[in-house]
Each structure stands twice: as C-alpha cells, then as structure tokens.
C-alpha positions in Angstrom: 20.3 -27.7 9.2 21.1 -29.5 5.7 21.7 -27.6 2.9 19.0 -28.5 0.4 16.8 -27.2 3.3 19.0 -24.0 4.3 18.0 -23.6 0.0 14.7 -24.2 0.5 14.2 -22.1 3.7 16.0 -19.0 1.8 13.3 -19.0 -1.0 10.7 -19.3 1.3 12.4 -15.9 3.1 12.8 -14.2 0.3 9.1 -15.1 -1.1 7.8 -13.5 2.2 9.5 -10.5 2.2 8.5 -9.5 -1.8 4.6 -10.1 -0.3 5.3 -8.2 2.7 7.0 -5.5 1.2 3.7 -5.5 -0.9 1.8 -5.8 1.7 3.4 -2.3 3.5 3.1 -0.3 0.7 -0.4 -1.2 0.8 -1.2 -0.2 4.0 0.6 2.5 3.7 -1.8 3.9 1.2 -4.9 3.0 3.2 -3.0 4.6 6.5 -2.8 7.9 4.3 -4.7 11.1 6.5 -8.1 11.3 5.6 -8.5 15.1 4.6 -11.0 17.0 6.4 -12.6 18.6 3.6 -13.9 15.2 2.6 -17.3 15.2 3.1 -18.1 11.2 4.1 -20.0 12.0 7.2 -19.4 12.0 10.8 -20.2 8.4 11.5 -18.3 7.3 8.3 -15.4 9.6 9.0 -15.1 7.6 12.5 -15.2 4.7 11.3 -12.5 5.4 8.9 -10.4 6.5 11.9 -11.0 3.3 13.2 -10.1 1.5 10.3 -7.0 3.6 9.8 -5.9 2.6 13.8 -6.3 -1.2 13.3 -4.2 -0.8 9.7 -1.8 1.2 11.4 -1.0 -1.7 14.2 -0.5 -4.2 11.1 1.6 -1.7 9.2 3.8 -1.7 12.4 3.5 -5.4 12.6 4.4 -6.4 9.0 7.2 -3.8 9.4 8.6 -5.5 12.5 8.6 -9.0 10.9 10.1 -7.5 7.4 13.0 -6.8 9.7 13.3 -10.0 11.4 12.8 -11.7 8.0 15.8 -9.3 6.3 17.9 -10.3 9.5 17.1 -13.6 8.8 18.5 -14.0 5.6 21.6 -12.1 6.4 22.2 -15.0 8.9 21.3 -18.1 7.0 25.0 -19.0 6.1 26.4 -18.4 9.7 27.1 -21.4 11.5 25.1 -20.5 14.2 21.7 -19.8 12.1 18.7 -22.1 13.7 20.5 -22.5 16.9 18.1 -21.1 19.8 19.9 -17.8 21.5 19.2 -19.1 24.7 19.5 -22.8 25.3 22.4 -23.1 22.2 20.1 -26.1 21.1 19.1 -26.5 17.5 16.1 -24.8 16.8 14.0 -27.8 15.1 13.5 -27.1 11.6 9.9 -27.3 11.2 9.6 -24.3 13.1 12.0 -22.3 11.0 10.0 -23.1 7.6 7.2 -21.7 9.9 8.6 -19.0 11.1 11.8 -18.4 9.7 12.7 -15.1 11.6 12.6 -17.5 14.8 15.4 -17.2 17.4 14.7 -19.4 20.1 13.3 -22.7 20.2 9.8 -23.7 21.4 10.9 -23.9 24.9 12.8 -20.9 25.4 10.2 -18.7 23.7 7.7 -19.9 26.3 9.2 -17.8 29.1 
C-alpha cells in the first residue's frame, strides 16, 4: 500500500472511530433499564423492550468493529498491514478504504 494512501486510510480510521465512539455512548443511553415505576403502558413498555433488544445488538456491533478499527490503526505501519491472513496476498486497497478493519481479502473471507 503507498504511503499517501496508508495517510489517507489512517484519517479515514481515525474519523470512524470518533463517530463510533459517539455512536456507543449513544446507545448506551437509549439501552439504559427502563424503570418500572414508569407508567408508559403495557403495550408501550413492550415495545420499548423491543427497542432496547435491537439497540442492544448494534451497541455490541459498533463495539466489536471499534475494536477492529483500534486494532487497525495500531497495525497500519507494520509491514504486513493489508496483507490477507490467509492467502499472504495483498488485500486490494479499495477494500481497505471500505472497510479498513479488513483482514482477509475478498476470497478468503468467502469461506
């Protein structure tokens, strides 16, 4: 991977995780218990349940790729950053400014 792009592809991580670390503390605060003495109903209490349950999924899911993102950029300088874990080919490079926290190429993440 060239330079100017390795430059480019680090802003781009580090833009990601300031949203997504906004992004978590925001659905941390909607994934807050809803306190019983509230009184919003029965039907409206479920379907705040249910809403807390689908945040809760993309709370884990933000968190996980936050992570992968933070690894990411740890990794950038390494030699080996973009090159897939599996093969040891170069992972092509649009695919990293897509989804920079990518470790295998398009092939091996097939299987």
């Amino acid at each position: 991977m060239a330079i100017e792009n390795k430059k480019e592809l680090k802003d781009k991580i580090i833009a990601t995780i300031e949203t997504l670390k906004v992004k978590i503390e925001e659905l941390k605060e909607v994934t807050k218990p809803i306190a019983p003495e509230n009184a919003i109903g029965r039907i409206s209490r479920m379907d705040a349940i249910n809403n807390r349950s689908v945040n809760e999924a993309s709370l884990r899911v933000a968190e996980e790729k936050l992570k992968k993102l933070e690894r990411a950029l740890l990794k950038i300088d390494e030699p080996n950053f973009g090159i897939c874990i599996r093969c040891n080919k170069p992972i092509p490079e649009g695919r990293l400014l897509i989804m920079p926290e990518s470790i295998t190429c398009v092939n091996c993440a097939q299987y």
